[in-house]
C-alpha positions in Angstrom: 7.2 7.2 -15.4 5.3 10.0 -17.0 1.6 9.6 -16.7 -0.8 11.7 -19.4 -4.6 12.5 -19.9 -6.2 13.4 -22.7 -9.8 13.2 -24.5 -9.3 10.8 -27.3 -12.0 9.1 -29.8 -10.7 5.6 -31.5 -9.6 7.9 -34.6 -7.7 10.7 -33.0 -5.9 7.7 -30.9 -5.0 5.9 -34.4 -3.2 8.8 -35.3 -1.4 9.3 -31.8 2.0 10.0 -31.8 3.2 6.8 -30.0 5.3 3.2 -30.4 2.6 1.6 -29.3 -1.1 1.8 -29.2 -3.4 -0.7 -26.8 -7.3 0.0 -27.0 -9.1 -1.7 -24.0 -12.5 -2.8 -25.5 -15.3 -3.7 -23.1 -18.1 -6.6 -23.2 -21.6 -6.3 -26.1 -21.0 -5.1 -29.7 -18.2 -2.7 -30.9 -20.0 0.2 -32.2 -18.6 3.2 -34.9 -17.6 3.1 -37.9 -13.9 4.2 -36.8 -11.0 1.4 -38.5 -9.7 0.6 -35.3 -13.8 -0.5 -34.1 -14.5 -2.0 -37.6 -11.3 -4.3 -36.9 -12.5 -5.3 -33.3 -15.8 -6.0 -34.7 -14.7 -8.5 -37.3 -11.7 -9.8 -35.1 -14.4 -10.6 -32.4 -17.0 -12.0 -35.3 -14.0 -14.4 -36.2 -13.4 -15.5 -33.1 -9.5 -13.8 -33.1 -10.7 -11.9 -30.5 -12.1 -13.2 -27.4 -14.6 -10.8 -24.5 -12.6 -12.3 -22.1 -10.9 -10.0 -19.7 -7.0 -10.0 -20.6 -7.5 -11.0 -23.8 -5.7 -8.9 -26.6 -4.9 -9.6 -30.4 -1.8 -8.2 -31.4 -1.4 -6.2 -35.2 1.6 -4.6 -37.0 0.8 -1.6 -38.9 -2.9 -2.2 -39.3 -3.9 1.2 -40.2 -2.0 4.3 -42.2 -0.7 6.8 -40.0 -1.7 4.5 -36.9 1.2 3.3 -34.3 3.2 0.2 -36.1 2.0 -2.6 -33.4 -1.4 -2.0 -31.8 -2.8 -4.0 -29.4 -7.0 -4.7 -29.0 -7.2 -6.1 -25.4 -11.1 -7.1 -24.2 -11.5 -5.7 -20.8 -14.8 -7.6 -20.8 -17.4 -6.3 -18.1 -15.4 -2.8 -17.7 -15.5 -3.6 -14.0 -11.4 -2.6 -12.6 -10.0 -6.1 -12.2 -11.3 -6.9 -15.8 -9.3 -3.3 -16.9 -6.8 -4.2 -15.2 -5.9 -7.7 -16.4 -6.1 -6.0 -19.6 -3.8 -3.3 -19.3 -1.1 -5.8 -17.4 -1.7 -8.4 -20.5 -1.8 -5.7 -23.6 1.4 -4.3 -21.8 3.2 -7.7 -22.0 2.3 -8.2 -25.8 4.2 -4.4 -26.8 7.0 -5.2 -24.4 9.1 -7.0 -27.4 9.2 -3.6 -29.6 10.5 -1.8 -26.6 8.6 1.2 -26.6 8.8 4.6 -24.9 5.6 6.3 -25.5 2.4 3.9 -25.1 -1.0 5.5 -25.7 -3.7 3.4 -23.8 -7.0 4.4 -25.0 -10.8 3.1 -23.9 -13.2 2.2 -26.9 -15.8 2.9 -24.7 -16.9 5.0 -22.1 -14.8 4.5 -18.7 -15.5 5.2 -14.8 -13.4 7.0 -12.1 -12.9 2.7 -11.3 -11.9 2.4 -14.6 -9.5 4.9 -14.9 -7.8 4.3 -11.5 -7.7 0.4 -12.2 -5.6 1.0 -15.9 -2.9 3.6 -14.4 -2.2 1.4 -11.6 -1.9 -1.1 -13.9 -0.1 0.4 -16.1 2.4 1.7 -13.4 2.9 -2.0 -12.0 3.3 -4.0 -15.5 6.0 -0.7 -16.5 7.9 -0.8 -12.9 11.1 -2.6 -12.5 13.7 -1.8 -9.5 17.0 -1.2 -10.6 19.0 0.9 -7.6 21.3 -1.7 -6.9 21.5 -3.3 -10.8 23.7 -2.2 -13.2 21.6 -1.7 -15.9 20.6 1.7 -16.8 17.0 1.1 -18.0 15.3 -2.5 -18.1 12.6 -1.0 -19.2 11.7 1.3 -21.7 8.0 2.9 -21.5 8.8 6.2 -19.8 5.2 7.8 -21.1 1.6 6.8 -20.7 -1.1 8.4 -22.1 -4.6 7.4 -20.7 -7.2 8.4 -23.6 -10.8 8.3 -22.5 -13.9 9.9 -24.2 -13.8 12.8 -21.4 -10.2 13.6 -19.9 -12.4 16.9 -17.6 -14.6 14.0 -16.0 -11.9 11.3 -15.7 -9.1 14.3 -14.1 -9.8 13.7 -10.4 -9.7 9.7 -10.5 -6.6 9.7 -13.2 -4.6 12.7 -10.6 -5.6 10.4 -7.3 -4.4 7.0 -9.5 -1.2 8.9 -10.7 -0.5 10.0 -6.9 -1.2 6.0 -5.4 0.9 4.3 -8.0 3.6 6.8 -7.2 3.1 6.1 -3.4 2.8 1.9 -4.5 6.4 2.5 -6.5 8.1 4.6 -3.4 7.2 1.8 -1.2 8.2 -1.0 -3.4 11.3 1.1 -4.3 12.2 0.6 -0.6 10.9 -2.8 0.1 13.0 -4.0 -2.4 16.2 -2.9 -1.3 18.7 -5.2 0.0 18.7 -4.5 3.7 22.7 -2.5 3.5 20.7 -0.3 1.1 18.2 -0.2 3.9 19.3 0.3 7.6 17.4 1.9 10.0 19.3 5.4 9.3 19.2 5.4 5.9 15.3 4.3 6.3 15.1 7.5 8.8 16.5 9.6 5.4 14.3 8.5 3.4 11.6 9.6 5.5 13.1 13.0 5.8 13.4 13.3 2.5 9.4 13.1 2.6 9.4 16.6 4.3 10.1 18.2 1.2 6.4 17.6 0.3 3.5 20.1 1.5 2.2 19.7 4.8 4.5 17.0 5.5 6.7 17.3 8.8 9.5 14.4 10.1 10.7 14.1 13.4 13.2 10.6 13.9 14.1 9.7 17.5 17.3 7.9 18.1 18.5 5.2 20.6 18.3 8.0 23.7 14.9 9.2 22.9 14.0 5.8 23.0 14.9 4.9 26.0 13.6 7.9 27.8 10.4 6.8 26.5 11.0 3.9 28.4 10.0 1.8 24.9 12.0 -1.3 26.7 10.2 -3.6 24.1 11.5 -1.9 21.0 14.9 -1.1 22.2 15.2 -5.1 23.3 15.0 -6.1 19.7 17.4 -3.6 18.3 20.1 -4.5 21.4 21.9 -7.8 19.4 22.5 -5.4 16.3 25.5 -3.1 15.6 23.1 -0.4 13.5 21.2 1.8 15.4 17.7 1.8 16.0 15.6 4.9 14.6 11.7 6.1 15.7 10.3 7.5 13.0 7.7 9.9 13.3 5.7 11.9 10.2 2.9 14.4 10.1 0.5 15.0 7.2 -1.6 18.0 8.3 -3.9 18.6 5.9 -7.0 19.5 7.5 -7.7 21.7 10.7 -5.5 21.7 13.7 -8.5 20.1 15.9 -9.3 17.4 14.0 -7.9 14.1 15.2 -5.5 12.0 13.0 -5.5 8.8 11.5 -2.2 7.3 12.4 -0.2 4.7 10.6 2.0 2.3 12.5 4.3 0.7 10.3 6.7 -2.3 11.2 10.3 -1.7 10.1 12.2 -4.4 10.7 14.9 -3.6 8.2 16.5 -7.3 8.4 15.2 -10.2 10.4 17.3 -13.0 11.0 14.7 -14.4 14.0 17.8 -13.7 16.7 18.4 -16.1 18.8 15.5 -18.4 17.4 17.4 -18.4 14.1 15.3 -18.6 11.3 16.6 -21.6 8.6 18.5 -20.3 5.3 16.5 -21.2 3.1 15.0 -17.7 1.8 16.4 -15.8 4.8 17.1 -13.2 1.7 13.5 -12.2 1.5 13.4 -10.9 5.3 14.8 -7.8 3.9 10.9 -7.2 3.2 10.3 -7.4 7.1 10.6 -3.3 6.5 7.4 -3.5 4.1 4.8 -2.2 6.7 7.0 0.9 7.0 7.3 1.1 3.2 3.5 1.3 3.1 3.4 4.0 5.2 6.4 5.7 3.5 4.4 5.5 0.2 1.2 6.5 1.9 2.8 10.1 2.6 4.4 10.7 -1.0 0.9 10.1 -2.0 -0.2 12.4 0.5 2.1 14.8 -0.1 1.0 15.1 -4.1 -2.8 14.8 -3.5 -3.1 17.5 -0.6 -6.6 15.4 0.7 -8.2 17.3 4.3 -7.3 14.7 6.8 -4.8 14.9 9.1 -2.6 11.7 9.3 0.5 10.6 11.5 3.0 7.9 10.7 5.0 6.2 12.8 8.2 3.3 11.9 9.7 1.7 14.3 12.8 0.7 12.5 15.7 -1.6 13.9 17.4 -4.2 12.9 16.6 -8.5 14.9 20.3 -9.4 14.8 22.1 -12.2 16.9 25.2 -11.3 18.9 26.3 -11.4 22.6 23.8 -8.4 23.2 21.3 -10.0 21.8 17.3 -10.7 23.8 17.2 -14.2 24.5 14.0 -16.8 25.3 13.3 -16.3 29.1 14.1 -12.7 29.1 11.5 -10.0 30.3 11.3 -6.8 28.6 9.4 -3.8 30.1 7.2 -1.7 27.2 6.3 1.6 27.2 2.9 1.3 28.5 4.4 -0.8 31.8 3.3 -4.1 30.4 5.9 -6.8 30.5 6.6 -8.9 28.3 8.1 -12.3 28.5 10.0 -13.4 25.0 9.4 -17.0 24.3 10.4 -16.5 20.6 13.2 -14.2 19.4 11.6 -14.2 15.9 8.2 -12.8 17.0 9.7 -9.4 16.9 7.6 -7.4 15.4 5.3 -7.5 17.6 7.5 -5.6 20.7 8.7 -3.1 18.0 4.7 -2.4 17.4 3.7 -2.4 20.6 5.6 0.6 21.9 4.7 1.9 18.9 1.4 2.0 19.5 1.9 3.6 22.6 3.4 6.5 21.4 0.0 7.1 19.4 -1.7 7.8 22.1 -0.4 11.4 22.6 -1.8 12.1 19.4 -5.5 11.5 20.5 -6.2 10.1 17.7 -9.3 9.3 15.4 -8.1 5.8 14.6 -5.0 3.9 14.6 -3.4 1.7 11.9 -0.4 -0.9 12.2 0.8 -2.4 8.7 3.2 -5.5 9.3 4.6 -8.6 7.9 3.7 -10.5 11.2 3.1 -14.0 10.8 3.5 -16.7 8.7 0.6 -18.0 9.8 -1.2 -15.7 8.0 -0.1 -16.3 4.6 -1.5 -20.1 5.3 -4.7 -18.5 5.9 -4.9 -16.3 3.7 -2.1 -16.7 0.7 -1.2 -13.9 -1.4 -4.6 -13.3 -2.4 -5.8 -10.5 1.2 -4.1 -9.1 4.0 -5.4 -10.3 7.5 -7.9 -7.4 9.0 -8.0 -7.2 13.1 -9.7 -4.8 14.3 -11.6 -4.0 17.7 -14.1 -1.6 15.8 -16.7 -2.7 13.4 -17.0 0.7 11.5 -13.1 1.0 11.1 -13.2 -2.9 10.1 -15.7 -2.2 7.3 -14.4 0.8 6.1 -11.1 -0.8 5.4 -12.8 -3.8 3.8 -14.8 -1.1 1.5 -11.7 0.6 0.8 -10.0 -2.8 0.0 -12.5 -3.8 -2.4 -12.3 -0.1 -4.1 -9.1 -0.2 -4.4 -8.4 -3.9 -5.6 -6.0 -4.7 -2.3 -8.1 -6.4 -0.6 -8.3 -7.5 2.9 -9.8 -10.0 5.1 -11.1 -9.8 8.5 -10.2 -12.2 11.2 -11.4 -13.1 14.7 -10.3 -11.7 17.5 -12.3 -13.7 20.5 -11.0 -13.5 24.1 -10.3 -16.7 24.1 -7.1 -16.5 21.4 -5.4 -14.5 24.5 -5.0 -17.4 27.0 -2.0 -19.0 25.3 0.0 -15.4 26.0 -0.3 -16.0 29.8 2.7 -16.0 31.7 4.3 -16.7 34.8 6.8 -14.5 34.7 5.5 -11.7 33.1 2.3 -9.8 32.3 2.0 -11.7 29.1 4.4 -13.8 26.3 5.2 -13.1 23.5 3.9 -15.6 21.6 1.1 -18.6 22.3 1.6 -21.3 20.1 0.9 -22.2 16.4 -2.5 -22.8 16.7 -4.2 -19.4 15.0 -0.6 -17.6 15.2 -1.9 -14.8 13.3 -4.5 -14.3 15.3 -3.1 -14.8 18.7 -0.1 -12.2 17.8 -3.0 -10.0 17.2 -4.3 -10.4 20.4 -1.1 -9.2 21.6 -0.9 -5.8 19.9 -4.3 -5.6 21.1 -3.5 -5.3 24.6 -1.8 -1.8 24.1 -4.6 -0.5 21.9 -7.6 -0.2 24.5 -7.8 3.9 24.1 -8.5 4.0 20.6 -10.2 2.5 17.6 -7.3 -0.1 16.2 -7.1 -2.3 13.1 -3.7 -4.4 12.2 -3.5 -5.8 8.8 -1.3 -8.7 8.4 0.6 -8.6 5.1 2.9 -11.2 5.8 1.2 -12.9 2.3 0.6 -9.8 0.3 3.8 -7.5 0.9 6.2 -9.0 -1.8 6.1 -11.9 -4.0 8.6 -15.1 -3.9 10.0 -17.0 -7.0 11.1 -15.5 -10.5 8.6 -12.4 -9.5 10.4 -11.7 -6.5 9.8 -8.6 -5.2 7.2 -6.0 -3.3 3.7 -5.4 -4.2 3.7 -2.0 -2.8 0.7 -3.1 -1.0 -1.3 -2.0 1.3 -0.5 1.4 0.1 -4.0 1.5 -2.4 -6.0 0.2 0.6 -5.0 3.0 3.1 -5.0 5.7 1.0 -8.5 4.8 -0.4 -9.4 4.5 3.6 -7.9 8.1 4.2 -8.8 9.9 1.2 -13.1 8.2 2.0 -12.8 9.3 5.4 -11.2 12.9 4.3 -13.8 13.5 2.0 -16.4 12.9 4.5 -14.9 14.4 7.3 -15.3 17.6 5.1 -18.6 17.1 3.9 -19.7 16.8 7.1 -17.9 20.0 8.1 -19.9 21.8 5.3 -22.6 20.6 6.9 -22.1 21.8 9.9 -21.0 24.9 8.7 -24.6 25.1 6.4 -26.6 24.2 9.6 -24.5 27.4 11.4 -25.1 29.8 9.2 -29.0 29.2 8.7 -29.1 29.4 12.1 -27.3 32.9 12.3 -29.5 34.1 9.5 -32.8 32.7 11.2 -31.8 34.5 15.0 -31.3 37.5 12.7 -34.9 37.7 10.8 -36.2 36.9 14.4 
């Protein structure tokens, strides 16, 4: 979809060449003496036209020369959520007239929030998958225009929201895949398709590499499958050479079927989302790749296959990880956690500045937490709180969760340095404790998504999340990284000019 800006008042957006014209009205009185305010104002005076965020009154060719259905939708306080339950509802009322070229225009006067919340919301209500469907376009809007009173102050926020709702869409485009339009290799394509952007480098190891790694844990899982496992391995240099990364650490279990622990039918379908942390991290980089930010960041998919044949890891068995931690396997089904593991291993030869993992780990987790926040681990209160801050900007929000020595005794063994699972008391929790134990040389966070990565029902299908999240996390910390550089550089170059008057 085709996202524009432009500077609009109500009376230039009246006479907008579009099929359909929503203006997003905030809370207090409706100023001007424009039509489009006058209606608003009398709509709102009659009571047609609730402040209520999401509420929207619906007109057919109220003004000459105006778009034939325009849409008033209250966005109440201004505040994102409020814009964007507007957009999402003023964008179901014009879906009956099928239109191609929407013009969504503020009444009032509209933050960098503001802006970001109404493309994203205008990019989730307009996406629909359709790779795999016959149909050649479900939906029709192929063009938004964003009108706000000042398109030069509103640029940066509308070009970073365009970039993120393209990076939500890339990742939903390939968590929604069924999981033959998603194998491990074609996963591993996808991601080297991602090269094409600037700065952006893949590498993908195969089933050899792997093993010469001596990632045991990873390989296990992928054993009872007949597709091949692929390490997937991106690079997103955008800053200087010296500075450390951020990596990513995305689970990418293409298809889980629990293994030997067979998981029941009933919605075994929907573990074709198992992939969805490495969809995040997919999506994080075609953001990347458009927006150019100075941070350096590294991603890294583990992507297999949990399958059940005569190959297959079964409870009892002892796998040896790439750090030279074993690991006894209780549970078949708690996969993703020896997939991550190694993973995580492997970041260590980046030296990096923090590490990330993104997975659909436990269902325990979305009894916790719902569909509402991802679970936050971490085992460092500034990278805890900067993900929560960048969860609330952002409007993917997370949630942090304990991690107390004490959740770690269920995963003794005697047979192994540690099991692989401990119970179903605090699952979530205690499979964090796990992924903790091969994280002690960095600062770590994992974000359970198990609730938040796709939705069940007659909305089936991925959010795209935590893609806003960790690019709002990456672009913060890239900002800063480089106003503290400037800093530095300031402090250096006083200090040159100072030895030289001396």
């Amino acid at each position: 979809m085709d996202f524009q800006l432009k500077t609009l008042t109500l009376s230039r957006a009246a006479a907008e060449k579009a099929d359909a014209l929503i203006v997003l009205f905030a809370d207090g009185a409706i100023d001007g003496q424009e039509p489009l305010a006058r209606l608003a104002a009398e709509a709102r005076k009659a009571g047609d036209f609730e402040a209520k965020a999401g509420k929207v009154l619906s007109l057919y060719k109220p003004l000459a020369g105006a778009p034939r259905t325009v849409v008033l939708a209250s966005s109440a306080d201004g505040k994102p959520a409020s814009v964007r339950s507007a957009v999402v509802a003023a964008l179901a009322a014009v879906k009956p007239v099928k239109p191609a070229r929407v013009a969504i225009v503020f009444a009032q006067s509209a933050d960098a929030a503001a802006v970001r919340a109404a493309v994203l919301a205008a990019s989730e209500a307009c996406y629909v998958y359709l790779t795999t469907t016959s149909k050649a376009e479900a939906n029709p809007v192929r063009n938004v225009l964003l009108g706000v009173p000042d398109a030069s102050a509103a640029k940066a926020a509308f070009e970073e929201a365009v970039a993120t709702a393209n990076g939500i869409e890339f990742a939903k485009e390939w968590g929604n895949r069924p999981a033959n339009h998603c194998t491990p290799t074609i996963l591993a394509q996808a991601a080297r398709g991602l090269a094409r952007l600037p700065k952006v480098k893949c590498e993908v190891l195969e089933h050899k590499d792997v093993a010469k790694l001596g990632m045991g844990a990873f390989a296990g899982v992928a054993q009872g499958s007949s597709e091949p496992l692929r390490f997937i391995v991106l690079q997103y240099s955008g800053a200087a050479k010296a500075d450390a990364p951020v990596v990513l650490v995305g689970k990418g279990i293409t298809f889980d079927t629990g293994g030997v622990s067979l998981k029941p039918a009933a919605e075994m379908d929907e573990m074709k989302f198992d992939m969805c942390g490495a969809a995040s991290v997919l999506g994080v980089f075609r953001a990347l790749g458009e927006l150019q930010p100075k941070v350096n960041v590294v991603g890294l998919i583990p992507a297999c296959e949990n399958m059940n044949d005569g190959k297959a890891i079964k409870p009892g068995d002892v796998l040896k990880s790439m750090s030279g931690q074993t690991i006894e396997v209780l549970n078949t089904d708690a996969e993703g956690r020896l997939i991550l593991c190694d993973a995580l291993t492997y970041a260590k030869r980046f030296s990096p500045a923090a590490v990330i993992d993104i997975a659909t780990l436990t269902g325990a987790c979305v009894i916790a937490l719902g569909g509402v926040r991802s679970g936050l681990f971490s085992s460092d209160d500034a990278l805890a709180a900067a993900l929560e801050q960048a969860g609330e900007a952002s409007l993917d929000r997370c949630w942090r969760m304990p991690l107390d020595d004490d959740y770690a005794e269920g995963l003794k063994s005697n047979f192994a340095d540690m099991a692989n699972i401990a119970g179903r008391a605090a699952g979530a929790v205690t499979a964090a404790k796990f992924l903790q134990k091969f994280t002690a040389d960095f600062p770590w966070a994992h974000l359970d998504i198990a609730g938040t990565a796709w939705k069940s029902g007659a909305a089936k299908g991925s959010t795209g999340r935590p893609v806003g999240l960790l690019l709002s996390y990456l672009l913060s910390r890239g900002a800063a990284d480089a106003q503290a550089a400037g800093a530095a550089a300031g402090r250096k170059k006083a200090s040159r000019k100072s030895r030289a008057a001396a």
